[in-house]
Phi, psi and omega in degrees: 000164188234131206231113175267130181218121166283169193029064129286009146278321167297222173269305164314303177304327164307296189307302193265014154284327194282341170298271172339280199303335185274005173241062170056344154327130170272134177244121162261128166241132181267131179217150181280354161193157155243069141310332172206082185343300191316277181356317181297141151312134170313147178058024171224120192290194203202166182209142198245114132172189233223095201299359196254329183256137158304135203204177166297328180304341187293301192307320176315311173310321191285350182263027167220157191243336166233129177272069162323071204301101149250349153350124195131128164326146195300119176256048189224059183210208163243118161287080162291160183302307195309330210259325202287331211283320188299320176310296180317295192316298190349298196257328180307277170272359155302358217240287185333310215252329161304302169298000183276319186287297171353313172315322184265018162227050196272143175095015192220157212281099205213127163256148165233128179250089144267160189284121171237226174184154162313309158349325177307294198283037179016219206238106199246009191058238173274350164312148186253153208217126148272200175268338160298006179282140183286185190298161165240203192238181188078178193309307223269352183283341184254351160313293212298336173332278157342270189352268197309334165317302176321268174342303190272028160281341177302344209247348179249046155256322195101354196274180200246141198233113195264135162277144171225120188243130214260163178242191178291126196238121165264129186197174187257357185257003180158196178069205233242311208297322187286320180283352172269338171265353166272346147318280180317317191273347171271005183053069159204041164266134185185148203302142171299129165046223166250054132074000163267358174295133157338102189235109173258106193223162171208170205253154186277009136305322177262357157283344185285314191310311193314306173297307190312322207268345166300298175337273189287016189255115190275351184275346195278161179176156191064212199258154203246113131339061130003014200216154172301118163251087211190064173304195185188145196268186190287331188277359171265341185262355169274326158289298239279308209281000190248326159300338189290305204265334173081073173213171190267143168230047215265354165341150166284139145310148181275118223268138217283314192293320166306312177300350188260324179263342145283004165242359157071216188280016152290330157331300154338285209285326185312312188226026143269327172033191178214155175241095178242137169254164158295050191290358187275309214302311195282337179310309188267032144067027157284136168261098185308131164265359194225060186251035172238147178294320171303317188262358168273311160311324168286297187326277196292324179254049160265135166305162183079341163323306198109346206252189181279000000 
């Protein structure tokens, strides 16, 4: 496969390029400069311009057969209006100017894998949310809403179109997972609020797998659960990673009214979360090398790994 990918640099994207590539996938990544080369996955070509703008990089998309939205700004900040706005554009108009590219491979055999997040289905306490679950309320659900809205225009192309609604992607290399174990290893780890919200996560290994075996699975289509199935609430994954690290987790919870006024409504996903499972993923007989949270965790801090 010839596989074009936006945020091929990040974190997630270094990981499922190297996936493609070590199973032989020719990898093009669109990036906005190489300032800083190391960021390309090894063995994946490249392309300069800029996915929030219409550009030459467009022409490029039709000499490919699978498409890799993962492009967007960071939600691991305080929204501020300037940051949501930023948020928005990101995902908004990069989703936009692919299927726009799209066009010039309308009738010939195209995967679009784009990115969403469990955040769609807002905040539900112990419910449990599949992919038939409707949409919730708040910033990122009606963000992702949009998104995926964006995306599935791509399907009046011909092309076969993946929602990939990301849980919390664990990894040593970036994302949410480093800055909760550099907690943890200072002993000042301790549950968020009172610790029954919901944590839908999956390990960077069965996401890169998850892309591979959708790319080739011609039946899959519409939106995907990303996530492990075995979410875990917060006051269990705070004993798991303080057993992980061999640290105390015996701390006052971190106070419900603080996470809101120093994160303000980013707070909100903190200590609410959501508990989604994969039914498409487990229907169609994919198999986690990672679905329990403890054994993913052991995974990413065993020594000697090469890992954090």
């Amino acid at each position: 496969m010839r596989v074009f990918m936006t945020g091929g640099t990040g974190f997630v994207g270094r990981t499922l390029a190297r996936a493609f590539i070590e199973k032989g996938h020719e990898v093009t990544v669109l990036t906005r400069s190489l300032k800083n080369p190391g960021l390309l996955p090894q063995g994946a070509g490249f392309l300069v311009g800029d996915p929030t703008e219409p550009g030459p990089w467009q022409k490029e998309v039709a000499n490919h057969d699978v498409i890799v939205n993962l492009a967007g700004a960071s939600i691991f900040s305080l929204w501020t209006k300037r940051r949501k706005e930023a948020i928005k554009k990101s995902r908004i108009r990069t989703t936009k100017n692919l299927v726009m590219a799209l066009k010039a491979r309308k009738g010939l055999d195209t995967v679009f894998l784009s990115a969403s997040a469990v955040g769609y289905y807002g905040h539900g306490g112990d419910e449990v949310f599949s992919e038939e679950s409707p949409p919730g309320d708040g910033f990122l659900a009606r963000l992702a809403g949009e998104w995926e809205q964006v995306a599935l225009e791509a399907e009046t192309l011909g092309c076969r179109v993946l929602l990939c609604r990301f849980g919390v992607v664990l990894g040593t290399e970036g994302g949410a997972f480093p800055k909760m174990i550099s907690v943890f290893r200072w002993g000042l780890g301790s549950r968020l609020g009172g610790g029954n919200q919901w944590f839908s996560w999956i390990h960077e290994r069965d996401l890169a797998r998850i892309f591979l075996f959708l790319a080739e699975r011609k039946d899959a289509v519409g939106p995907v659960n990303f996530t492990a199935p075995e979410p875990i609430r917060n006051r269990d994954l705070t004993g798991m990673l303080g057993k992980a690290l061999g640290r105390p987790t015996f701390l006052p919870p971190v106070p419900t009214f603080l996470i809101k006024t120093l994160a303000g409504e980013f707070g909100r996903m903190l200590l609410e979360g959501q508990r989604a499972l994969p039914k498409k993923l487990m229907g169609m007989g994919f198999q986690f090398e990672f679905p329990c949270f403890m054994g993913a965790v052991e995974d990413l801090v065993r020594p000697g790994s090469g890992k954090s």
